[in-house]
N, CA and C of each residue as an Amber inpcrd file, in Angstrom:
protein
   642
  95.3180000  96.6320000  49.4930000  95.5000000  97.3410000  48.2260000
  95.2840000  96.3840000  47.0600000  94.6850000  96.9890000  45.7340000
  94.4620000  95.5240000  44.8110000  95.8220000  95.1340000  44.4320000
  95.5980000  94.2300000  43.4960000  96.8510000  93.1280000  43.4190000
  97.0190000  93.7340000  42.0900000  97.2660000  94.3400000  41.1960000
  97.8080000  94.6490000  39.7680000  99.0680000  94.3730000  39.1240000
  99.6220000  93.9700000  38.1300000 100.6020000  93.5110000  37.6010000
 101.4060000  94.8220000  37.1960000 102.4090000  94.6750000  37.1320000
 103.5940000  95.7190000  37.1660000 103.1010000  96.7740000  35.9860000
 102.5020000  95.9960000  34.4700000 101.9790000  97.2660000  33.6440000
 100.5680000  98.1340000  34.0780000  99.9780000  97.2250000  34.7360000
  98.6300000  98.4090000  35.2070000  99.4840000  99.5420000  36.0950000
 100.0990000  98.6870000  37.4910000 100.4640000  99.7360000  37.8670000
 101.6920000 101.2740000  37.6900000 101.7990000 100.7600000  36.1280000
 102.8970000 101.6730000  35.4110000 101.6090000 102.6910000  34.4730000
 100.7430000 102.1770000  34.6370000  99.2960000 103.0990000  33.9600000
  98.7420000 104.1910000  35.1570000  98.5200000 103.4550000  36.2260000
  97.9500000 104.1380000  37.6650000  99.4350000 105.3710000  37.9130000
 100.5320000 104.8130000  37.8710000 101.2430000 105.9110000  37.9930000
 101.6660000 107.2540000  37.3210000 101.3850000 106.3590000  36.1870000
 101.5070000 107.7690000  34.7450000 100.1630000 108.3210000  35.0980000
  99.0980000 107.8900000  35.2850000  97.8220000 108.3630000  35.1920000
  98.4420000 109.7090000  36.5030000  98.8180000 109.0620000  37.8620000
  98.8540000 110.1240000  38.8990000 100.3080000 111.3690000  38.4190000
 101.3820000 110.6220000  37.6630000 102.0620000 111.9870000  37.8270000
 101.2900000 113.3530000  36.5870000 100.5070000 112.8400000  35.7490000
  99.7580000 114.0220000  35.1910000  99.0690000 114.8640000  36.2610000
  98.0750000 114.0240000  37.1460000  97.0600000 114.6100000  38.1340000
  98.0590000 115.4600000  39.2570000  99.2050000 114.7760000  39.6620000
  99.8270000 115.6780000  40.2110000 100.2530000 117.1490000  39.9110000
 100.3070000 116.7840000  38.7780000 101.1670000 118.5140000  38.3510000
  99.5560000 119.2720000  37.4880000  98.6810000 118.6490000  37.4560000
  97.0670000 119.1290000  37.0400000  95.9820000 118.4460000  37.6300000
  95.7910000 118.2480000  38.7030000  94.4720000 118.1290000  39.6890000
  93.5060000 117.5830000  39.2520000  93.0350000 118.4870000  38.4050000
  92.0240000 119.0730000  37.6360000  91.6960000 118.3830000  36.2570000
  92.4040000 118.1320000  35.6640000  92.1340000 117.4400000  34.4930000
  92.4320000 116.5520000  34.2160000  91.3410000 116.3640000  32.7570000
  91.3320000 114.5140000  32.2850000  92.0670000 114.1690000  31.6930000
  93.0440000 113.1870000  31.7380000  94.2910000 112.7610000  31.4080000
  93.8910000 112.2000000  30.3140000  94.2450000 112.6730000  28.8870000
  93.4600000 112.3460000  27.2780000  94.0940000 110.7280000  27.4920000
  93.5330000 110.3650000  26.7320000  94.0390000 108.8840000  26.1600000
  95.5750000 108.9010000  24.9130000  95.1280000 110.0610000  24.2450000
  96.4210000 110.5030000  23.4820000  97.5640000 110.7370000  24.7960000
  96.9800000 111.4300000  25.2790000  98.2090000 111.9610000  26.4200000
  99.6420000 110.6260000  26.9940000  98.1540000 109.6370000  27.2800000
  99.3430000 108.4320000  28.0660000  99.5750000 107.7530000  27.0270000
  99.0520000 107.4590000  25.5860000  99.3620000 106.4960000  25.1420000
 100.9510000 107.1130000  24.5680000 101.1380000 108.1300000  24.6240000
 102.6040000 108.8580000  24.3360000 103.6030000 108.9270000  25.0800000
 102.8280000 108.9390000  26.9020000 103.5780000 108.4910000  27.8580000
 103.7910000 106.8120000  28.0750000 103.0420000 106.0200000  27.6090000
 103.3110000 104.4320000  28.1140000 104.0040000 103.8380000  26.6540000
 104.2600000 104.9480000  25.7090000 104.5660000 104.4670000  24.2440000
 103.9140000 103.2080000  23.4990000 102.3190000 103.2290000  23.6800000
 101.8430000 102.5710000  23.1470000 100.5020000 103.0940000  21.9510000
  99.2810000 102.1800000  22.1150000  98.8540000 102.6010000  20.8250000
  97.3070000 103.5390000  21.4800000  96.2500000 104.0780000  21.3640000
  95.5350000 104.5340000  21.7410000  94.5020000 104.0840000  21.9030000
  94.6210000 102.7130000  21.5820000  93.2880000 101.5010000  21.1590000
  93.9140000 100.9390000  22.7440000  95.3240000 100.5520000  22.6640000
  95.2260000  99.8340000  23.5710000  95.2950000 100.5370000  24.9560000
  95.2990000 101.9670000  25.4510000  95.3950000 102.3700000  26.7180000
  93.6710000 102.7670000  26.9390000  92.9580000 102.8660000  25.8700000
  91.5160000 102.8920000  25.7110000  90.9450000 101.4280000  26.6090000
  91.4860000 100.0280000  26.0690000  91.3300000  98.5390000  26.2520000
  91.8390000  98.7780000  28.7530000  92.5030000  99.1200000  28.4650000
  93.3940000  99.5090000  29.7230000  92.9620000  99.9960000  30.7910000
  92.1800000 101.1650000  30.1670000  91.4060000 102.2140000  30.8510000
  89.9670000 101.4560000  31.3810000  89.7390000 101.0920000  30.4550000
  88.1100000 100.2660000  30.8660000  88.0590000  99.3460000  31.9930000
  89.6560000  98.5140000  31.7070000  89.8080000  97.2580000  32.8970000
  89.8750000  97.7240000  33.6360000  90.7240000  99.3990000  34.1530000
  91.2940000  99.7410000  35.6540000  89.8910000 100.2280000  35.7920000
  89.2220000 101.1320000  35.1390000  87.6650000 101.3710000  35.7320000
  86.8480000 100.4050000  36.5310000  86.9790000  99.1200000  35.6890000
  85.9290000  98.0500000  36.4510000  86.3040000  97.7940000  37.8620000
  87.8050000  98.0520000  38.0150000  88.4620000  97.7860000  39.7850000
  88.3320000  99.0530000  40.5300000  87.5360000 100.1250000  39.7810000
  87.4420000 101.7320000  40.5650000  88.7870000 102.1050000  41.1130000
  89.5320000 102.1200000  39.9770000  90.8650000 102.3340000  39.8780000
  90.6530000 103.8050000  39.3160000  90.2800000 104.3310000  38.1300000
  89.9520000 105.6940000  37.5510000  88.4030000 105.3450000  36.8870000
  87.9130000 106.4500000  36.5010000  86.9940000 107.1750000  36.2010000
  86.9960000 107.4170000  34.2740000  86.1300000 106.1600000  33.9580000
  86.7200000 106.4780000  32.0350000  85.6250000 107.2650000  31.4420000
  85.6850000 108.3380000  30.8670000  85.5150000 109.4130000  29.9780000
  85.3900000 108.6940000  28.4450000  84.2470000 108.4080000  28.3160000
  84.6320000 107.8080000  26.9210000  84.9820000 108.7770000  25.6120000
  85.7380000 108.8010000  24.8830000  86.1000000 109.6570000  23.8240000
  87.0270000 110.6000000  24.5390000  87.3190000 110.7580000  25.5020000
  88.1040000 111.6210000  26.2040000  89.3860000 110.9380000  27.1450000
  89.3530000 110.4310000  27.9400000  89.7340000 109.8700000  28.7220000
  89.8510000 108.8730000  29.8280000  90.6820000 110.1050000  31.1320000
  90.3800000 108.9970000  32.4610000  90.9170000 110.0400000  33.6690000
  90.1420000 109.9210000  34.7970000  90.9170000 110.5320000  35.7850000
  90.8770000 108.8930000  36.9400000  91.9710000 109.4430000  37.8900000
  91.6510000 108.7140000  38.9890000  90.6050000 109.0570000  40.3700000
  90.2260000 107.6240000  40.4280000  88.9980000 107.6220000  41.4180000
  90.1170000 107.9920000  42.9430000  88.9640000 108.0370000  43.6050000
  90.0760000 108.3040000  45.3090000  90.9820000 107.2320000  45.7520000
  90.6080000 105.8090000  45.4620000  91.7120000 104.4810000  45.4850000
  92.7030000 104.5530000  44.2910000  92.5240000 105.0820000  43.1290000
  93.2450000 104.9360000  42.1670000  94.5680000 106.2770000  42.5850000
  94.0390000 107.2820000  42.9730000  94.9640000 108.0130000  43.7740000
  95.9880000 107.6560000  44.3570000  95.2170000 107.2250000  45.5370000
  96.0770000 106.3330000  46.7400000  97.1970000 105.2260000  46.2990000
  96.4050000 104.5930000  45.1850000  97.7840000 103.7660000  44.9840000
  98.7320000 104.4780000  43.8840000  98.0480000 105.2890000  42.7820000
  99.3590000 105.8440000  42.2490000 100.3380000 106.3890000  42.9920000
  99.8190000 107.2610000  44.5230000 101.2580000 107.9720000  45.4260000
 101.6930000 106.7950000  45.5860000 101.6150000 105.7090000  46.4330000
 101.8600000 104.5380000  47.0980000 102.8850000 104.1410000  45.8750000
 102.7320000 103.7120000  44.4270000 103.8330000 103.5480000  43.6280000
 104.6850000 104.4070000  43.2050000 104.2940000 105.8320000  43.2290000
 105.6710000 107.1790000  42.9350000 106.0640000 107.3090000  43.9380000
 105.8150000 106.8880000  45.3230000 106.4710000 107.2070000  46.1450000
 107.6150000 106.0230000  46.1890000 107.2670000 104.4490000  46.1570000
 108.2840000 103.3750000  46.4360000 109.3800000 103.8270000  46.2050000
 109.0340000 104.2510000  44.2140000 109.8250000 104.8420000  43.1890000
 111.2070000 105.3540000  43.6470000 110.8090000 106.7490000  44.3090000
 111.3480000 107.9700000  44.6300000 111.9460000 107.8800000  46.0600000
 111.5080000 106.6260000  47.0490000 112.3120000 106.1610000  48.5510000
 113.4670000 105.2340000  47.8800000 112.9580000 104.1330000  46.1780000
 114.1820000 103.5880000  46.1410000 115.2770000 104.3380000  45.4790000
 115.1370000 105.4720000  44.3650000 115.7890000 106.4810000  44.2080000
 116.7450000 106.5350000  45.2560000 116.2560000 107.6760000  46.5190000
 117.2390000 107.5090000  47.8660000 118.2470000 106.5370000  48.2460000
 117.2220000 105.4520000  48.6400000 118.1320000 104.0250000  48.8480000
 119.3410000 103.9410000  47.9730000 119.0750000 104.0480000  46.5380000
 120.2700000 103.7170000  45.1770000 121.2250000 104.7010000  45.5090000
 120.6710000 105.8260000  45.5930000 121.7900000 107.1690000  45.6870000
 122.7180000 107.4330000  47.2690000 121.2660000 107.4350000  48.1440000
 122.0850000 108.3030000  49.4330000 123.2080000 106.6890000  49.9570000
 122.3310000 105.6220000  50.2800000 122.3590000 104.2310000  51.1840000
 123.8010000 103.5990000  50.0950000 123.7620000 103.3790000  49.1030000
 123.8800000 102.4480000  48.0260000 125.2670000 103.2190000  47.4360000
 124.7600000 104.5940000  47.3020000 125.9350000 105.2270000  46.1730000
 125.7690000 105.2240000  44.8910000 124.8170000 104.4000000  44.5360000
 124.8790000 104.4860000  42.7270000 124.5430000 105.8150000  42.4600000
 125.3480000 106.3390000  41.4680000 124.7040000 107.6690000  40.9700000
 124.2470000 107.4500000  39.5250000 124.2710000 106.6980000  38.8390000
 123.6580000 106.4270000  37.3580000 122.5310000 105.7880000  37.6070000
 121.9480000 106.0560000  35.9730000 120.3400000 105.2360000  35.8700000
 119.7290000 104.8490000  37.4140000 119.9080000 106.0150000  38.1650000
 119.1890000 105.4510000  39.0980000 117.6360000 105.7870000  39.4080000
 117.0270000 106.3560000  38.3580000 115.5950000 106.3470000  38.0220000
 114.8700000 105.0710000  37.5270000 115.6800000 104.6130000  36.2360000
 115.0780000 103.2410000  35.8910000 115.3880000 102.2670000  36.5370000
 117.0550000 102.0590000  37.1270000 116.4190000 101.2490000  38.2230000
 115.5820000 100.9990000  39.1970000 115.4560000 102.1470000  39.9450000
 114.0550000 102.2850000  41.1440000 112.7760000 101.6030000  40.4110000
 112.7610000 102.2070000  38.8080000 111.2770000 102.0800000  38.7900000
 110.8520000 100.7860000  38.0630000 112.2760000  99.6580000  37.4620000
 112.1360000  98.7830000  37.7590000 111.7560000  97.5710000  39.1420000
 112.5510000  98.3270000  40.2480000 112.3770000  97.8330000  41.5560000
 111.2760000  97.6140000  42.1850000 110.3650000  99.0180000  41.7970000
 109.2180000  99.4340000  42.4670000 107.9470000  98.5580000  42.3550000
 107.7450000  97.6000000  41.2560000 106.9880000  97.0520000  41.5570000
 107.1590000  95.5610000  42.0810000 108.5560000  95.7000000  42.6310000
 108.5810000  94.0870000  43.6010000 108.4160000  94.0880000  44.5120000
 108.1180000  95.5110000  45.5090000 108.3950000  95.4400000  46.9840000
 106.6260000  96.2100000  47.0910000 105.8140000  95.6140000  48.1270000
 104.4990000  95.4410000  48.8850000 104.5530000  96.9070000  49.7830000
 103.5700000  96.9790000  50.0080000 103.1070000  98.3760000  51.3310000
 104.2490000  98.3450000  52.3620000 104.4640000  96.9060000  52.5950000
 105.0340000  96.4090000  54.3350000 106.5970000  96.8080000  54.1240000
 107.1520000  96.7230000  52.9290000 108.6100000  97.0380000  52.7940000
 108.6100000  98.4870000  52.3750000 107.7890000  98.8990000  51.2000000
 108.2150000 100.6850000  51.6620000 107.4480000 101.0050000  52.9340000
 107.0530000 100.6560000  53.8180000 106.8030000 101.6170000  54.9680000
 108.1280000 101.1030000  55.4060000 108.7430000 100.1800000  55.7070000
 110.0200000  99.8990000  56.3060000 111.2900000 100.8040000  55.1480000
 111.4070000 100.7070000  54.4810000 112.1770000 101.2260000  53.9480000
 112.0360000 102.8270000  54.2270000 110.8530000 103.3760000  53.9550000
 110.1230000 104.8010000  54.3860000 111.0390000 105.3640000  55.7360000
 110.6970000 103.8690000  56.7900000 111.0190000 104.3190000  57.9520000
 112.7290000 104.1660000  58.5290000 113.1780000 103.2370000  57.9650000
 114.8530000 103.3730000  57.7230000 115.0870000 104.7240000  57.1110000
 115.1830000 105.6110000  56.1520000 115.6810000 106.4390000  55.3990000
 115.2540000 107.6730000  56.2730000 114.4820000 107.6460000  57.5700000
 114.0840000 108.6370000  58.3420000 112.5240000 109.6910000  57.3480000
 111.7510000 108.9960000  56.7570000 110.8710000 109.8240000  56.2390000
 111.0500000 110.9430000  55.5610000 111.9830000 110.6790000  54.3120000
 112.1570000 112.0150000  53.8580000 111.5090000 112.8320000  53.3280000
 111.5200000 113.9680000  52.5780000 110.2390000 114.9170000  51.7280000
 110.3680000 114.9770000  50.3830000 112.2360000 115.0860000  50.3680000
 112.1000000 115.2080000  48.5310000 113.3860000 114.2500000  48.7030000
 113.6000000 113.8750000  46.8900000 114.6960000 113.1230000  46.3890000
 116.2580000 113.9640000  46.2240000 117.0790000 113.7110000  46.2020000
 118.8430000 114.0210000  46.1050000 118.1350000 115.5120000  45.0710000
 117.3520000 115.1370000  44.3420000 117.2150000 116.1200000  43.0370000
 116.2390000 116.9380000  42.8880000 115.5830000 116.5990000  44.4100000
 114.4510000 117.9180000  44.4540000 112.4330000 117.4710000  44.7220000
 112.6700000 116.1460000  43.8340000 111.2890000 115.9130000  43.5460000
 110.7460000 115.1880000  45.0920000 109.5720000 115.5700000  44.9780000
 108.9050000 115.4460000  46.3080000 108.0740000 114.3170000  46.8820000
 108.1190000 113.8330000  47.7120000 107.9190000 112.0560000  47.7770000
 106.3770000 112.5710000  48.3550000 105.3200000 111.8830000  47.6730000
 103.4680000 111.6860000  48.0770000 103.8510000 111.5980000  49.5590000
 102.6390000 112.2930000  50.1680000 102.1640000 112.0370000  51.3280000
 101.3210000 111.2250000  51.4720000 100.0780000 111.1820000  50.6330000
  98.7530000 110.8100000  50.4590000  98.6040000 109.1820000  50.8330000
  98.4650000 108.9550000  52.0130000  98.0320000 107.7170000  52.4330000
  99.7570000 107.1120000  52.7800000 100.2900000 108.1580000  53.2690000
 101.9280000 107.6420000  53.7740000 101.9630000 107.6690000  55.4150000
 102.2940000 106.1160000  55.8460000 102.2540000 105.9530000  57.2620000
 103.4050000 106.1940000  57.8860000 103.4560000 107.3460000  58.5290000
 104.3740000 107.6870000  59.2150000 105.1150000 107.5900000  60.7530000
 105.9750000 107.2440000  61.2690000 106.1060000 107.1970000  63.1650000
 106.8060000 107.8030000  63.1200000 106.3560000 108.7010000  64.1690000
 106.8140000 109.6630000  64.8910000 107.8320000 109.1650000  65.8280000
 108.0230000 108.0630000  66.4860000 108.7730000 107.5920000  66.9240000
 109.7980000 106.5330000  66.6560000 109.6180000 106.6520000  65.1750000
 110.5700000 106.0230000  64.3600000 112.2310000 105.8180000  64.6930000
 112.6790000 104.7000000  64.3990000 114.2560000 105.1110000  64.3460000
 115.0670000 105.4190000  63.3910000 116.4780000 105.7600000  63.7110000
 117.2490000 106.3690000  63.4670000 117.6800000 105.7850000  61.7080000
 118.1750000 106.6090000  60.4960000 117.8320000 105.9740000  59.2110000
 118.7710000 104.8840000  59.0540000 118.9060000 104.5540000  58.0320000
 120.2980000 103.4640000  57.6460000 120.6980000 104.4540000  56.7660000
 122.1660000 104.3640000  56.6990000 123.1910000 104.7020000  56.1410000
 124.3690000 103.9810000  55.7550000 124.8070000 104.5960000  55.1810000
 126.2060000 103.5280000  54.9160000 127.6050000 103.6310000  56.1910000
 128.2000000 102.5060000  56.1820000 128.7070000 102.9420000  57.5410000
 130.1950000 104.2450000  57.4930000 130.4500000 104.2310000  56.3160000
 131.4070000 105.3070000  55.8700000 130.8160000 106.4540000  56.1050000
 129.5000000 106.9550000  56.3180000 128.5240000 108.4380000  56.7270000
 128.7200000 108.6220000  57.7090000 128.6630000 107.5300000  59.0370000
 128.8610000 107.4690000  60.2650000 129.9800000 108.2010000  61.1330000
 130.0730000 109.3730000  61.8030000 131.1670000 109.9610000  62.5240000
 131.9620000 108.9200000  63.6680000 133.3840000 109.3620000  63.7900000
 133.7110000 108.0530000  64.8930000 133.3800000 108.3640000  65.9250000
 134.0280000 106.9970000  67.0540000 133.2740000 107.2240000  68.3830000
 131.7420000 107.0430000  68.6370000 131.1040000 106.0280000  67.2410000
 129.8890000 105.9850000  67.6710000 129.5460000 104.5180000  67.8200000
 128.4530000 104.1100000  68.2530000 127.6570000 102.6240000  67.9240000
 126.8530000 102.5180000  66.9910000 126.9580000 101.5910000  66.6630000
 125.9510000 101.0870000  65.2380000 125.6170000  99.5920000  65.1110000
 124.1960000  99.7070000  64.7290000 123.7420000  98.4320000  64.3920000
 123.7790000  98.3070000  63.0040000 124.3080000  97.1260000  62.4820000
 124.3700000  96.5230000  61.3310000 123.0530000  96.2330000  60.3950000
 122.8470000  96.4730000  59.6600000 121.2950000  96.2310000  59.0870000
 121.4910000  95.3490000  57.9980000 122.2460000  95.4770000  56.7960000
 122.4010000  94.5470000  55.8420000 124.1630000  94.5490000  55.4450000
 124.1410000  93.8210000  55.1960000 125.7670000  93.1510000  54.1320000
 125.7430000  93.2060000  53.0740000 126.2460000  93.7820000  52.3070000
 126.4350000  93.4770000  50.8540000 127.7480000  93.1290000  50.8630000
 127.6530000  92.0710000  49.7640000 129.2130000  91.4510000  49.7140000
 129.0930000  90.1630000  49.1110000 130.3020000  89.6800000  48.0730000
 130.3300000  88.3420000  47.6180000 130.1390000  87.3100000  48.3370000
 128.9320000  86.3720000  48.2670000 129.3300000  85.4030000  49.1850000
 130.3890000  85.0900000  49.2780000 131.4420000  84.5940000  48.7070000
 132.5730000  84.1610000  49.7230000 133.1530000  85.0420000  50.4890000
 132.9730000  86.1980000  50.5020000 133.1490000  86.5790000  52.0630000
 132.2620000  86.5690000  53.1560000 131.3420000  86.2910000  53.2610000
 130.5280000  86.0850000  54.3510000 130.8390000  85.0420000  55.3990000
 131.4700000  83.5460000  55.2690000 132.1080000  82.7380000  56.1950000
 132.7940000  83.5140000  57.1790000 133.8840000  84.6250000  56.9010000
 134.5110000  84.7300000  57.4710000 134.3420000  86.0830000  58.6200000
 132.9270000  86.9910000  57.4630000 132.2070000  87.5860000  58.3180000
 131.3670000  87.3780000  59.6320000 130.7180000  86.2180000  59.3780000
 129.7400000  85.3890000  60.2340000 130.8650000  84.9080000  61.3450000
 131.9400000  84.5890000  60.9980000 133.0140000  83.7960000  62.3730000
 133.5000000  85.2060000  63.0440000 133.1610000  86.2820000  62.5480000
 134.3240000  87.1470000  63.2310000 132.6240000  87.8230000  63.7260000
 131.5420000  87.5520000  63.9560000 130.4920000  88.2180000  64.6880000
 129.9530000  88.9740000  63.5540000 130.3350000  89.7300000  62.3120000
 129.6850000  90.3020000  61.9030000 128.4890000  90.0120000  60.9490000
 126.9600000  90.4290000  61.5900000 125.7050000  89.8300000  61.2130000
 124.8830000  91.3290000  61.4610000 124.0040000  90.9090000  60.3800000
 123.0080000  91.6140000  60.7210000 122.3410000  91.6300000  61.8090000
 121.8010000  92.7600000  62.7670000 121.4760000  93.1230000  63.9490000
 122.9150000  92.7240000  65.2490000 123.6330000  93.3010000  64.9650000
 124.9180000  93.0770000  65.9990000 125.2920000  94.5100000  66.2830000
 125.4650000  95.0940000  67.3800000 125.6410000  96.1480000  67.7840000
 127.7540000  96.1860000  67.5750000 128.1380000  97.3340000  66.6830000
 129.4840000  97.7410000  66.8870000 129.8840000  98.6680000  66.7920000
 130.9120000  99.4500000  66.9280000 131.6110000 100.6580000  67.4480000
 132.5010000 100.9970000  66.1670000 132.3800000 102.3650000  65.8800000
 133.2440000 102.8200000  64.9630000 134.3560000 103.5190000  65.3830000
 135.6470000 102.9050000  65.9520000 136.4710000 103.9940000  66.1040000
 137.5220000 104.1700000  65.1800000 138.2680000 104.9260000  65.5970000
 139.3560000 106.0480000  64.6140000 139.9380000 104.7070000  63.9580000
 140.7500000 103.5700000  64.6230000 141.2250000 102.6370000  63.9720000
 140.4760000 101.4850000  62.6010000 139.0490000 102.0230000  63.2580000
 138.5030000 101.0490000  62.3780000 137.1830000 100.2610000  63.3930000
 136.1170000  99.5410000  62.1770000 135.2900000  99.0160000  63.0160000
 135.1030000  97.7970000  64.2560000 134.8970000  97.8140000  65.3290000
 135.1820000  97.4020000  66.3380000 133.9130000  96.3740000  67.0590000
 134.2810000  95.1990000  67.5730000 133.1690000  94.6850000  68.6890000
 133.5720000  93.7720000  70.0320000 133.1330000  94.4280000  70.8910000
 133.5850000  94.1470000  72.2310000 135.1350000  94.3530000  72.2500000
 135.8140000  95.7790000  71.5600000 137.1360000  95.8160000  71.3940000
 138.2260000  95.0190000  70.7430000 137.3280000  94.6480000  69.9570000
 138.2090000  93.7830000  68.8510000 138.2440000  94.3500000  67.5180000
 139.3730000  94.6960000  66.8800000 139.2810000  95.5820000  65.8680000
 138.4800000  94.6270000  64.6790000 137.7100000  95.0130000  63.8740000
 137.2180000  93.9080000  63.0780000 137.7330000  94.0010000  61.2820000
 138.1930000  93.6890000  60.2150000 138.6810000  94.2210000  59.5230000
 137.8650000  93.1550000  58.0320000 137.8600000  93.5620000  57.0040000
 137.0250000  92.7800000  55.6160000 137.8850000  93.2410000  54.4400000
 137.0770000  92.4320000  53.6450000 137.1830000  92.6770000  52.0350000
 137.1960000  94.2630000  51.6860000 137.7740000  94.7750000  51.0200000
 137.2540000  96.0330000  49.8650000 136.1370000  96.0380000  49.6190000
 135.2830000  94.6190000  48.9230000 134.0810000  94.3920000  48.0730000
 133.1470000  94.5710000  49.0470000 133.2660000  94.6950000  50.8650000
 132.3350000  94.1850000  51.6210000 131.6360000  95.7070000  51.9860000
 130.2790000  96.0120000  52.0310000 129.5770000  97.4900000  52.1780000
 128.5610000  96.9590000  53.5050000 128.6650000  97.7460000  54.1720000
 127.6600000  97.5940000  55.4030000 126.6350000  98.5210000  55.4270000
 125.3920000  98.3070000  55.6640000 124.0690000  99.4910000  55.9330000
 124.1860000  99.9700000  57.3300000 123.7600000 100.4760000  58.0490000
 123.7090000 100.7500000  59.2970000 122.8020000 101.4830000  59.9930000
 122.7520000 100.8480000  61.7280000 121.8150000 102.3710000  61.9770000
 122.5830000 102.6480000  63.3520000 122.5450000 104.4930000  63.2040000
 123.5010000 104.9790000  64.3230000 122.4310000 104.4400000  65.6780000
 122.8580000 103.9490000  66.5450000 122.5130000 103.3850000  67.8780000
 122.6920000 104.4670000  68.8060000 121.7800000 105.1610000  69.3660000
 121.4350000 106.5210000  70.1610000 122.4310000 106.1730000  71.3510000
């Protein structure tokens, strides 16, 4: 995929959520320079550069649509968007600004982490709020596993693998001595979380990801 800096690809994406909701038409230069809140000289200057990478299609005096790669990567960035949405809300819990955070996020993480992330969250279709995550060039397994969740989602009586820690470092020493690590298989029962029958117990501050273990 090309290499673009976080404002092109905040152009490729505005460019695709117009085309999404209109197919069909040429996305004016007035149009985005109202969406990127800039000037019309400069999404004109903008437009020309993403053309030369056959990113979109420039319309002079008119516009720009996207070419078939310029497509592909605008889903590829509304989608990161809208999987880290999920992550913030379902995984995470944040329920505020959790749009601008995602779409700050979205341009730090590569193909290789939203397909992993894609494939943790179980491939979903739409966001907490309805909106519908691109298909268009989205790699999917069918034999994927089971999503991450938080381990408070988890019913008891089950197994779970640990996926990430969140937590102040200084609690982690005491996590790491008592076994608990990422990729460690443990048991949720009624008393509390468990490994090899040892009740295991933490911080308040400490949040675990998880994946239910079939």
């Amino acid at each position: 995929m090309e290499n673009l800096t976080e404002f092109e690809e905040m152009y490729i994406k505005r460019i695709y959520e117009v085309h999404d909701h209109s197919p069909d038409a040429i996305v004016r230069t007035s149009q985005l320079a109202e969406l990127m809140n800039i000037s019309s000289a400069s999404v004109t200057e903008m437009i020309q550069r993403l053309s030369t990478r056959d990113l979109v299609t420039y319309i002079p005096y008119k516009g720009c649509r996207l070419t078939p790669t310029g497509f592909h990567y605008g889903a590829s960035v509304k989608r990161r968007q809208l999987l880290l949405e999920i992550l913030l809300s379902n995984v995470l819990g944040i329920k505020e600004n959790i749009s601008e955070i995602a779409c700050r996020m979205e341009h730090a993480i590569d193909s290789t982490v939203e397909s992993a992330i894609d494939r943790s969250l179980g491939f979903p279709q739409k966001t907490p709020d309805g909106k519908k995550i691109p298909v268009i060039g989205r790699d999917i397994d069918e034999q994927s596993q089971n999503p991450i969740v938080a381990l408070s989602d988890l019913p008891l009586d089950s197994s779970f693998e640990v996926v990430l820690i969140i937590c102040p470092p200084s609690e982690l020493p005491a996590l790491e001595s008592a076994g608990v690590t990422p990729g460690v298989t443990m048991y949720n029962s009624e008393n509390g979380p468990m490994i090899s029958d040892v009740l295991i117990q933490w911080a308040d501050s400490v949040r675990l990801l998880v994946r239910l273990v079939d």
